[in-house]
LOTI-723261 format. One record per residue (C-alpha): residue in one letter; residue number from 1; x, y, z. Coordinates in Angstrom, 3 decimals, padded with zeros to 6 digits. Layout:
! residues N
r  k  x  y  z
A  NUM  X  Y  Z
...
//
This chain:
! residues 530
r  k  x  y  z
X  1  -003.185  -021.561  -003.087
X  2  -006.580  -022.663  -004.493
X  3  -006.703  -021.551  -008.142
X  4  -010.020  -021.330  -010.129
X  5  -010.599  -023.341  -013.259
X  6  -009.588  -019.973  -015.818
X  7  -006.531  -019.291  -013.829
X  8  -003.601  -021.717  -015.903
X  9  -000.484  -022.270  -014.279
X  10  000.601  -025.189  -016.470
X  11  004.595  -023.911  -017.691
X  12  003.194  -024.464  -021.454
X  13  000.776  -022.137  -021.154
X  14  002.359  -018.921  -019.252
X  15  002.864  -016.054  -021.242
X  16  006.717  -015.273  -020.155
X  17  007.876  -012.932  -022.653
X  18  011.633  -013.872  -022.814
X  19  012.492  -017.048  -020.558
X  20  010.708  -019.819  -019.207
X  21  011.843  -021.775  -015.998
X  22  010.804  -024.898  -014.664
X  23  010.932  -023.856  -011.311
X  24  009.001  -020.778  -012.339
X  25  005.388  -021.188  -010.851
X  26  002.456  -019.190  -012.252
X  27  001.538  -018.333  -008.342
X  28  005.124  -017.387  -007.887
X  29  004.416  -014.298  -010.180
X  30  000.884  -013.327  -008.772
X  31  001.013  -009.844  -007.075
X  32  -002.618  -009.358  -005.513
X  33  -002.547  -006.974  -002.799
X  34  -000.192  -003.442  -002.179
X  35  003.603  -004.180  -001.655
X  36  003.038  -007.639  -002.601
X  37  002.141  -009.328  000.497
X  38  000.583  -008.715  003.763
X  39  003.666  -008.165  005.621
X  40  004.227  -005.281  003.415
X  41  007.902  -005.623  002.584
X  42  007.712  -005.321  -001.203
X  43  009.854  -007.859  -002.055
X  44  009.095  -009.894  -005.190
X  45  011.722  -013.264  -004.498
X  46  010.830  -015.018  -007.777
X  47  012.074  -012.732  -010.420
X  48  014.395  -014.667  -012.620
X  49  014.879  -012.569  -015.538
X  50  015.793  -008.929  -013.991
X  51  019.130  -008.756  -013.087
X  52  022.460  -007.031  -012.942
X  53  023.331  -008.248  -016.718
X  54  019.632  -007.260  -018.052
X  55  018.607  -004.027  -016.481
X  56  020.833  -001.216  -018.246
X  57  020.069  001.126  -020.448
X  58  020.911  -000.756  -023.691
X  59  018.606  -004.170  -022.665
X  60  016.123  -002.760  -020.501
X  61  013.384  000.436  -020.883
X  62  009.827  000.962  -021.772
X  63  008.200  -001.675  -023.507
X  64  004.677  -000.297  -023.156
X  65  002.041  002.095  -021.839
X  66  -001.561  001.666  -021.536
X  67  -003.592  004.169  -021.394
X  68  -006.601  004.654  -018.923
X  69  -009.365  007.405  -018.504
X  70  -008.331  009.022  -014.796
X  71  -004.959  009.027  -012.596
X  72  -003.621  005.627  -011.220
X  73  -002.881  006.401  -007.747
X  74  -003.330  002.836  -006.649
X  75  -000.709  000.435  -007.697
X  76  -001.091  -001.716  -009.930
X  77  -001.730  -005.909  -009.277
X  78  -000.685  -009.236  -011.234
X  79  -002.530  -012.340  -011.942
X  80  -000.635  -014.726  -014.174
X  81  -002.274  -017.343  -016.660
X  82  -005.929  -016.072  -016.677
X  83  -007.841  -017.785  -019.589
X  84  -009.977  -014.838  -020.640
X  85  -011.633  -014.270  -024.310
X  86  -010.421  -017.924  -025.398
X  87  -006.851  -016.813  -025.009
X  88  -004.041  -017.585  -021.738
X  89  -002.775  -013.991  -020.191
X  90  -000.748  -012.864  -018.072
X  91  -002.817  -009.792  -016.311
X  92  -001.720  -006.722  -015.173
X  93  -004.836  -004.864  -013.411
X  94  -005.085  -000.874  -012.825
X  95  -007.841  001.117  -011.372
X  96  -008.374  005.003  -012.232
X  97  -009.798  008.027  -010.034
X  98  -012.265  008.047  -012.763
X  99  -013.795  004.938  -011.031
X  100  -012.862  002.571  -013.912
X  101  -010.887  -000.828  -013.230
X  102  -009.295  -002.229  -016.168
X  103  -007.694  -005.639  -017.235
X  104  -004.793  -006.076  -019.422
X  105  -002.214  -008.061  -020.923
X  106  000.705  -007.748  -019.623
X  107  002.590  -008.517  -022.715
X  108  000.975  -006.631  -025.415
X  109  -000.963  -004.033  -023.512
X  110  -003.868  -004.918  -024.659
X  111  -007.245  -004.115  -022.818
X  112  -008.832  -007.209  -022.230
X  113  -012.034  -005.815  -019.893
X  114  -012.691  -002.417  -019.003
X  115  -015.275  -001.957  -015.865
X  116  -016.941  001.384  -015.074
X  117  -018.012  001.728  -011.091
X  118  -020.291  004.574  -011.326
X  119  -023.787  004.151  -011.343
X  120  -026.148  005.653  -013.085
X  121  -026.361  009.439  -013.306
X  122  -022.839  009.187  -011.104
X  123  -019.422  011.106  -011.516
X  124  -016.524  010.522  -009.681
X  125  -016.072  013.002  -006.753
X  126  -014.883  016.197  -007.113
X  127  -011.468  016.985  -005.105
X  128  -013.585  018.864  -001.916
X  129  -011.021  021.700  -002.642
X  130  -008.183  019.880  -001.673
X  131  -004.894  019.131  -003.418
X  132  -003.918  015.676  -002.019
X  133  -006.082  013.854  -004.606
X  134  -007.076  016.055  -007.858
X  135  -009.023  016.699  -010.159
X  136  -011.449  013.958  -009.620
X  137  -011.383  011.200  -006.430
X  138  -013.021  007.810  -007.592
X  139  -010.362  004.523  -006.743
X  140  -007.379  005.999  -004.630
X  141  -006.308  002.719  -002.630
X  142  -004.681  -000.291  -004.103
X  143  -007.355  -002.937  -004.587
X  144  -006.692  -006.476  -002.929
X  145  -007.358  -009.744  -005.218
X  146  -008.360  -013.101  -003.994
X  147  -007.936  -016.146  -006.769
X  148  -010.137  -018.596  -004.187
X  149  -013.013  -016.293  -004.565
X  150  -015.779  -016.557  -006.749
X  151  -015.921  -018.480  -009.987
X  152  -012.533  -017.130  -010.969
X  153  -011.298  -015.120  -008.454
X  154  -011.814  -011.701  -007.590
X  155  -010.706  -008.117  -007.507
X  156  -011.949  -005.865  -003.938
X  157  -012.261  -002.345  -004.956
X  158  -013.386  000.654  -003.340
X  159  -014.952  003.861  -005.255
X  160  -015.622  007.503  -004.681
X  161  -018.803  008.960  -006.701
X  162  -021.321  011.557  -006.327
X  163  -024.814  011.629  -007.177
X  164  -027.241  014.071  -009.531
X  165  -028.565  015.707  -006.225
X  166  -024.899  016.472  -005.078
X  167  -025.099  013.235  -002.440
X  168  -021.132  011.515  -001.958
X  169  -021.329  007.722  -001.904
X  170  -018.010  005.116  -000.648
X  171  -018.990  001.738  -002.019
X  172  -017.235  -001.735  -001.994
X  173  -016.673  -004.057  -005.184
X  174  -016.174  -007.574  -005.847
X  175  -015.292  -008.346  -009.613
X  176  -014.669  -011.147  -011.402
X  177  -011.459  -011.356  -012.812
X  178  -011.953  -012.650  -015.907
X  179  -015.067  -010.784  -016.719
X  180  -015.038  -007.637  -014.756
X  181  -018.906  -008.480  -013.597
X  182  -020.161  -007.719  -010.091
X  183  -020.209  -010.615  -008.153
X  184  -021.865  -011.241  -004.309
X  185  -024.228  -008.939  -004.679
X  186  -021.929  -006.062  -004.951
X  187  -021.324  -002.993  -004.916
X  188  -021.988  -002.703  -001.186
X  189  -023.156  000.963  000.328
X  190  -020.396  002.326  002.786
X  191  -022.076  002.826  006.116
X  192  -021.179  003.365  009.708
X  193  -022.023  003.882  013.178
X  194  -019.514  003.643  016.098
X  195  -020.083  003.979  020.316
X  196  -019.024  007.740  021.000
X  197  -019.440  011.397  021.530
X  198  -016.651  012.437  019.029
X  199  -016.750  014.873  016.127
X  200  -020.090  013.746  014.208
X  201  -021.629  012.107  016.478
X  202  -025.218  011.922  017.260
X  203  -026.978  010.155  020.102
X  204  -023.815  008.630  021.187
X  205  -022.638  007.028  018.047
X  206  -020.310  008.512  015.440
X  207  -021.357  008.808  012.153
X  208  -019.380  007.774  009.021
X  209  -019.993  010.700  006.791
X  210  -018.914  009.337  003.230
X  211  -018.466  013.040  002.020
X  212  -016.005  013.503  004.475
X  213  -013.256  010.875  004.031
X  214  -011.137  009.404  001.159
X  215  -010.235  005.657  000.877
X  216  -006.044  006.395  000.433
X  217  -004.675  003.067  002.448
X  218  -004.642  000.205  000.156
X  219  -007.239  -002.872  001.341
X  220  -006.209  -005.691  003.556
X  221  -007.946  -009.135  003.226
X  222  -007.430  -010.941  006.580
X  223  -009.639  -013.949  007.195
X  224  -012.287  -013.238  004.714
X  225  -012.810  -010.128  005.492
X  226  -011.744  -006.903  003.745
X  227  -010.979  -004.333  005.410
X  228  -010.923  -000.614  004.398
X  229  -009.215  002.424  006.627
X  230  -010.129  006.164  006.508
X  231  -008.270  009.394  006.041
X  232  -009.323  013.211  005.436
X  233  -009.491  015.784  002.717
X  234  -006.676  018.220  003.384
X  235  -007.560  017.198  007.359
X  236  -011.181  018.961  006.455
X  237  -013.060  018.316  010.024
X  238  -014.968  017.030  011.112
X  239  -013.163  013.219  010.858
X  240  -011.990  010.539  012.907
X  241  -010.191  007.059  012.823
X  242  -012.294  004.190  011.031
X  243  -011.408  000.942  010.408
X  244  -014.752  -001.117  008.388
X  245  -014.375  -004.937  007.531
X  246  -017.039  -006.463  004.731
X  247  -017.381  -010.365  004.440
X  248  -015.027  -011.542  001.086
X  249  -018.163  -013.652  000.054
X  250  -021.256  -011.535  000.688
X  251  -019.716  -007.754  000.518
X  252  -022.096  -007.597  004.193
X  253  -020.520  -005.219  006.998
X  254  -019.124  -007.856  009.586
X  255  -016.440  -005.204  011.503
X  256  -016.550  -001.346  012.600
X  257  -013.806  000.439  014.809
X  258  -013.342  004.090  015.288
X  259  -009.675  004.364  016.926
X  260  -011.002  007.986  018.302
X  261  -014.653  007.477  018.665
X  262  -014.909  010.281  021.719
X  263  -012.227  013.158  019.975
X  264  -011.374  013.908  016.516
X  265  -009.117  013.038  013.913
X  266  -007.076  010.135  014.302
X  267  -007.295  009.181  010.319
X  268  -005.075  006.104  008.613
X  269  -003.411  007.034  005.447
X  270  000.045  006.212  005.702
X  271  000.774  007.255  002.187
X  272  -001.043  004.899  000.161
X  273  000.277  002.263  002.314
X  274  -002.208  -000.716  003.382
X  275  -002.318  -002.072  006.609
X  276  000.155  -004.872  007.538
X  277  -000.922  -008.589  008.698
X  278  001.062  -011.664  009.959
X  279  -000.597  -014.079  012.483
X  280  -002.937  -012.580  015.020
X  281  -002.700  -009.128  014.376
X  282  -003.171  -006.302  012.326
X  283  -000.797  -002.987  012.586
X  284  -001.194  000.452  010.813
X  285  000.203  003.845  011.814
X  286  -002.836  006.285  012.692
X  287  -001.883  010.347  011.734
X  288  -002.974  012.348  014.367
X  289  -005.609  012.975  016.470
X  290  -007.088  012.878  020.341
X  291  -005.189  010.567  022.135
X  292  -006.133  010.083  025.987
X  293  -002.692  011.030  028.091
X  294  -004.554  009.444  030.972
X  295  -004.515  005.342  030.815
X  296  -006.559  003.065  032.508
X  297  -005.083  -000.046  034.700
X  298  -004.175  -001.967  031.538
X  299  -002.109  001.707  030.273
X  300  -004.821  001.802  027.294
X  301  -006.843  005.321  027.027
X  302  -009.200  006.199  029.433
X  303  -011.557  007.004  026.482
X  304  -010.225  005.109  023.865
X  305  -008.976  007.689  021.302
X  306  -005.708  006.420  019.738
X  307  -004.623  009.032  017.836
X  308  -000.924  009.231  016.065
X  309  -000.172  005.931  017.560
X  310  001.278  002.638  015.793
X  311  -001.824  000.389  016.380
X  312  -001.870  -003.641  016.437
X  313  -005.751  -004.974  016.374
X  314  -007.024  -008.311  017.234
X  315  -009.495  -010.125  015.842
X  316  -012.736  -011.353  017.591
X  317  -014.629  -013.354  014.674
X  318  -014.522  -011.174  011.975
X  319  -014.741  -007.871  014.172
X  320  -011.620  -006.169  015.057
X  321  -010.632  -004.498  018.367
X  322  -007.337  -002.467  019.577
X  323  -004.716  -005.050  021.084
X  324  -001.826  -002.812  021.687
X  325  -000.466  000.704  020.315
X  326  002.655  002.953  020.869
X  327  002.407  006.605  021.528
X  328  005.732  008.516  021.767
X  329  005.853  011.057  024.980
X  330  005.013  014.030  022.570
X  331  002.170  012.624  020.606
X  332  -000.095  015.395  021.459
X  333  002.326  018.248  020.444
X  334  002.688  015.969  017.490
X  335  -000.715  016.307  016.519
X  336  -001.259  019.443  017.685
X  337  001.918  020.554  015.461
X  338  000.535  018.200  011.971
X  339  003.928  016.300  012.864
X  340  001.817  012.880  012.466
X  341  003.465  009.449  012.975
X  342  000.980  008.092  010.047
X  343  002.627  009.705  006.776
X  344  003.879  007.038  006.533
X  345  003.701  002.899  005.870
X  346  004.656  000.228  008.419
X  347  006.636  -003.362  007.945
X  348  006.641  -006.645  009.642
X  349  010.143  -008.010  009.510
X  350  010.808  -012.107  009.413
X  351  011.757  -013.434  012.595
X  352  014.997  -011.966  013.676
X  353  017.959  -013.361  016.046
X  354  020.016  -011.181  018.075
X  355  023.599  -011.946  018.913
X  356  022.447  -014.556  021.915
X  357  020.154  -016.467  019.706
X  358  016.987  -014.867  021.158
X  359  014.058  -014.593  018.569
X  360  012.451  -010.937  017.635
X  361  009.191  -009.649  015.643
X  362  009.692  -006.704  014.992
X  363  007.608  -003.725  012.616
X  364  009.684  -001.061  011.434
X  365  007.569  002.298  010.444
X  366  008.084  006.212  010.386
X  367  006.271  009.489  010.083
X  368  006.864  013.547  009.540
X  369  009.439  013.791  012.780
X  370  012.402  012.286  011.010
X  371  012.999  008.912  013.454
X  372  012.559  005.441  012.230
X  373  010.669  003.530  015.077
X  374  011.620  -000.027  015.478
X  375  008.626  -002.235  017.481
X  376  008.659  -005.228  019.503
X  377  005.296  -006.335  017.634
X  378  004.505  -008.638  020.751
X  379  004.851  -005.486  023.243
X  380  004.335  -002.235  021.009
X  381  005.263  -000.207  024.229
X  382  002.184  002.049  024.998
X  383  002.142  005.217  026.236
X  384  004.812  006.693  028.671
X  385  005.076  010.481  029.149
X  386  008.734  010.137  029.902
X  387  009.699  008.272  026.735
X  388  011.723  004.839  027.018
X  389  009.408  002.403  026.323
X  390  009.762  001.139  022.515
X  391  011.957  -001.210  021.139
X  392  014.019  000.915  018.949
X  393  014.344  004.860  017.875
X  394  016.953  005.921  015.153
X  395  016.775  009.403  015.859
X  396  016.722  011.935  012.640
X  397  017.437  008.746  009.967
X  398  015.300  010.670  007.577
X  399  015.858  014.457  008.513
X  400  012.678  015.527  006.176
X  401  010.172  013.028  007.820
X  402  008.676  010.147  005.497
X  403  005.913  010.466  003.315
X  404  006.733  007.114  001.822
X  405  006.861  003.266  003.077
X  406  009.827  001.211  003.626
X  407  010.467  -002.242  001.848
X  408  012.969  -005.175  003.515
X  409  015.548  -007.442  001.503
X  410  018.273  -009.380  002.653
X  411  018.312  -008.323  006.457
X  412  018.325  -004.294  005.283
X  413  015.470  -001.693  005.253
X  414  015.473  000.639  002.446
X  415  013.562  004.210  003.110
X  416  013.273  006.890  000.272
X  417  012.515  010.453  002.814
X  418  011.594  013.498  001.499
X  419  013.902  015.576  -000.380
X  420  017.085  012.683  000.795
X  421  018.616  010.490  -001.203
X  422  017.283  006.548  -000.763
X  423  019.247  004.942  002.276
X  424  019.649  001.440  003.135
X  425  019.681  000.558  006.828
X  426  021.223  -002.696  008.043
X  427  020.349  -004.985  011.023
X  428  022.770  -006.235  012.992
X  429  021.683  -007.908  016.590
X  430  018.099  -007.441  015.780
X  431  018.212  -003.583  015.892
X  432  018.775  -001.227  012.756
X  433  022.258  000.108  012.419
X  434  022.058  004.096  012.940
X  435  023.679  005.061  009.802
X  436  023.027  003.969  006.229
X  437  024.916  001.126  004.860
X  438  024.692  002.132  001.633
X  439  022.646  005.434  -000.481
X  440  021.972  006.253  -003.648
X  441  023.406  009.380  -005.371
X  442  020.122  010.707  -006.599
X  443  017.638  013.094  -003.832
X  444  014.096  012.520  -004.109
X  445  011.933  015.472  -003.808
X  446  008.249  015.458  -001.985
X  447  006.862  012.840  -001.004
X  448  010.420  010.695  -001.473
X  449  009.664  007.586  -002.640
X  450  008.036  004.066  -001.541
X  451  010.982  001.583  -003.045
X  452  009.636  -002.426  -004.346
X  453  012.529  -005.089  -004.832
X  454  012.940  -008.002  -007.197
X  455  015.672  -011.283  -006.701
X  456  016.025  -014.333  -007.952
X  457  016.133  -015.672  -004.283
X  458  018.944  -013.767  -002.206
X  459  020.658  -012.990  -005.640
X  460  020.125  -010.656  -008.058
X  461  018.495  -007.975  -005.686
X  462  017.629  -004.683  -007.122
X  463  016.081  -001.809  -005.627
X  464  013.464  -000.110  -008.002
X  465  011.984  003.237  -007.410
X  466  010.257  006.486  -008.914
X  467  011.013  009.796  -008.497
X  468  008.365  012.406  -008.418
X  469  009.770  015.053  -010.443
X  470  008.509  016.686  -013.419
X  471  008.809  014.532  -015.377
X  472  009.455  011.110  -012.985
X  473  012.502  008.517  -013.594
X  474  012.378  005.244  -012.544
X  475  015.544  004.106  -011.067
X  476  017.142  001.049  -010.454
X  477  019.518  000.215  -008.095
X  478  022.105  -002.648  -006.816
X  479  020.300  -004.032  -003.368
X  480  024.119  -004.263  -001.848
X  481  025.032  -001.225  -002.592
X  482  022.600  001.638  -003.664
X  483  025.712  004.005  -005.160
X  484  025.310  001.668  -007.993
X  485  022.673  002.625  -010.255
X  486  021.810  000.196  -012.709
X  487  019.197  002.149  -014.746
X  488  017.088  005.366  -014.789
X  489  014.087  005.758  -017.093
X  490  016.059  009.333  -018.352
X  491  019.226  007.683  -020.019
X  492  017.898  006.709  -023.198
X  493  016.377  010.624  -023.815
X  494  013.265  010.368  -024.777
X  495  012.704  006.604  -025.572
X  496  011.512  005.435  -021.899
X  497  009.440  008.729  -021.244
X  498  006.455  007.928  -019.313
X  499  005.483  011.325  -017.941
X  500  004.263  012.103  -014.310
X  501  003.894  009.183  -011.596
X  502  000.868  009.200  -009.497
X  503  001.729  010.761  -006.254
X  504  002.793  007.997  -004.317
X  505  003.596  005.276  -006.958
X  506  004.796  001.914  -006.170
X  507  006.500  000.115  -008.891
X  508  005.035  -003.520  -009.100
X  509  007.105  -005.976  -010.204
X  510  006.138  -009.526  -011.404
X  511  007.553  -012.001  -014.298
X  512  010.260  -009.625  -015.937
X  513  008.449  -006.665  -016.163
X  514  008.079  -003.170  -014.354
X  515  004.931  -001.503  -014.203
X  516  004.534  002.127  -012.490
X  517  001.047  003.998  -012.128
X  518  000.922  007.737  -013.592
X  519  -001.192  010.467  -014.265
X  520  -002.342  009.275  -017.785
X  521  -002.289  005.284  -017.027
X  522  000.511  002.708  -016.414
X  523  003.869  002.559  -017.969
X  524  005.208  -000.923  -019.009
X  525  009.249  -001.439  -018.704
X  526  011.109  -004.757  -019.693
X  527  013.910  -006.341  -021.308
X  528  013.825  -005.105  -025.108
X  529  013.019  -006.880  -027.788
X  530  016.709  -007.062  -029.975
//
């Protein structure tokens, strides 16, 4: 990893709040893009200070909160040993839906740059009269940070706003991390035209309509480019199923897909979920939508509209194209019925040997129809109107559907369903065991809950999550064994308080602390201070 000149990873310098390790490495403790890493697991293997003797009630809680002027829907990212201000932090960044992106420590709390993305005469977008994001839409999706970028590496940000004469505006950031500043020209216009006769289109070419869509998938950066996905207001039409890529070093459009360019719908949301990335290919689940029942001789659409499909794309220079999908035999009833496969957020397991030694790569993902579908990621499966031909179904794991994404630890899945309890799902001869291996005791109402997972390693593993009641807990739980609770943010009364999560919010975990996104800011947990 190529750090910049202001990002210190000498052991002397880190700011560790409690321990220091000499086989702690500042990059060890960077999280810079949603669930921590492009496969999308969630699994933070470097944590050396959370464990089974630290997190309880009496040596772990709040330590912190800082405060921001909008929601934190996206989840906060990491960057270790900045030199910023003449002083070595440890950074903990956060972006608001009132289109401000802030920087600071993660120790103290305290703001160290605060950077406003509207422009002049600008607010942040109303809510289109829709509930999913409210009051205000300005940065919904988790950001994606690059420390090669840039004179000290950079922070990729999308924003919301709306104009003085009522015009809506999508526009892509690149900002410094140590300074907040724009850098490559940015921000970048959102703009789009795609091949197609689909819902706004015009002359045979779809239109991106910027009013229309919200940026709720967090970013992917994939061989210098970053690319942004495209879902609905309350499924508002008209809409379809974008996918736009913009060059990491000049913020210039380099990639356009529409995954239903000749139908409608078809949007990627998957819960605040980004897109997954290992090797060659790119997967996402896509909610709803056209989808073409008749297939050409290579069984893709006759039209190409993909909608409610698991998609895998290729890359062809920077642009991206479909390589493979999976439809299951009642994707149009699906869609037709809101039952969308892309609620929810996909994973790419590690390679994976069955009982003869044979090798699988497999993706793991789930949406409102209460299966978990297993993939071959090599041979997705396609469409077949008489079923049969993915890798895996476990039929009714999550009986409410998933709203959420799953993480992976330790050859287990963990999935937090709607209104169910948080269920760990073994693998044994490379396919997921049917029923649970362990569950916690605690039900987690709408949306359920996205789970992220520290160790030390294989050891120490603990499941943390947030519950989305009024107000939300954050729990922590034993990765063996989820009937053993190690914390919740409600045992200490009022002392570890931190209000409301943001609707999906992802814990982040990084360097002994626990930060979780909420309605008023971000909410700092650690070991306390005796």
């Amino acid at each position: 990893m190529n750090f910049k000149s202001n990002l210190v990873i000498t052991m002397s310098m880190l700011a560790i709040p409690f321990i220091q390790s000499p086989s702690l490495h500042a990059e060890d403790q960077a999280v810079l893009t949603w669930h921590g890493n492009n496969d999308r697991t969630g699994h933070n293997p470097n944590e050396q200070l959370l464990n089974h003797s630290t997190v309880n009630f009496a040596n772990f809680g709040k330590v912190g909160f800082v405060s921001t002027d909008g929601l934190v829907d996206a989840q906060p990212l990491h960057v270790p040993g900045l030199k910023i201000n003449g002083g070595i932090h440890n950074v903990v960044y956060a972006a608001s839906e009132h289109d401000t992106v802030y920087a600071f420590d993660a120790k103290s709390g305290a703001k160290l740059w605060s950077k406003s993305l509207l422009l002049s005469g600008e607010t942040p977008s109303d809510n289109h009269s829709c509930s999913q994001i409210t009051p205000e839409i300005g940065i919904t999706s988790t950001p994606v940070i690059d420390l090669a970028k840039g004179p000290h590496g950079v922070i990729y940000v999308v924003n919301m706003s709306k104009d003085s004469s009522g015009n809506y505006h999508q526009r892509i950031n690149a900002l410094d991390l140590v300074t907040g500043a724009q850098v490559f020209g940015g921000p970048t216009e959102i703009e789009a035209h795609y091949p197609g006769t689909g819902e706004n289109s015009s002359g045979g070419q779809v239109v991106f309509d910027p009013a229309q869509y919200a940026e709720r998938a967090g970013l992917l950066e994939w061989n210098g480019t970053i690319y942004t996905t495209w879902t609905s207001h309350c499924d508002i039409r008209p809409y379809t199923g974008w996918i736009i890529g913009y060059s990491a070093t000049t913020l210039k459009q380099n990639a356009v897909l529409n995954v239903t360019p000749n139908g409608s719908e078809g949007s990627i949301w998957m819960s605040g979920a980004a897109p997954a990335q290992n090797g060659s290919y790119m997967y996402f689940l896509d909610a709803n939508g056209t989808f073409d029942t008749t297939l050409d001789a290579g069984q893709m659409p006759i039209h190409q509209d993909f909608g409610n499909s698991l998609i895998s794309l290729s890359q062809d220079g920077a642009a991206v194209k479909v390589h493979d999908y999976y439809a299951t035999d009642t994707t149009v009833q699906q869609s037709n019925s809101d039952v969308d496969l892309g609620s929810g957020g996909i994973v790419l397991l590690p390679e994976i040997l069955d009982n003869s030694g044979n090798t699988h790569y497999l993706a793991v993902g789930a949406g409102k129809d209460h299966n978990i579908y297993v993939v071959n990621r090599l041979n997705l499966g396609k469409y077949h109107p008489n079923g049969g031909s993915i890798y895996q179904v476990v039929s009714n794991a999550l009986p409410n559907g998933a709203w959420s994404a799953p993480a992976y630890f330790d050859n287990k899945i963990y999935y937090g369903g709607v209104d169910d309890t948080l269920k760990a799902f073994s693998i044994s001869n490379a396919k997921l065991v049917s029923t649970p291996s362990s569950r916690s005791a605690v039900t987690f109402t709408y949306p359920g809950t996205t789970p992220s997972i520290s160790s030390n390693g294989n050891r120490n593993g603990i499941v943390w999550t947030v519950s989305h009641a009024s107000p939300s807990v954050l729990y922590a739980y034993n990765a063996e064994d989820l009937a053993d609770k190690y914390y919740d943010s409600g045992q200490a009364g009022s002392r570890d308080s931190f209000g409301n999560a943001a609707h999906f919010g992802t814990p982040t975990i990084a360097d002994g602390r626990v930060y979780v996104g909420t309605t008023t800011g971000v909410a700092i947990f650690g070991v306390l201070s005796k």
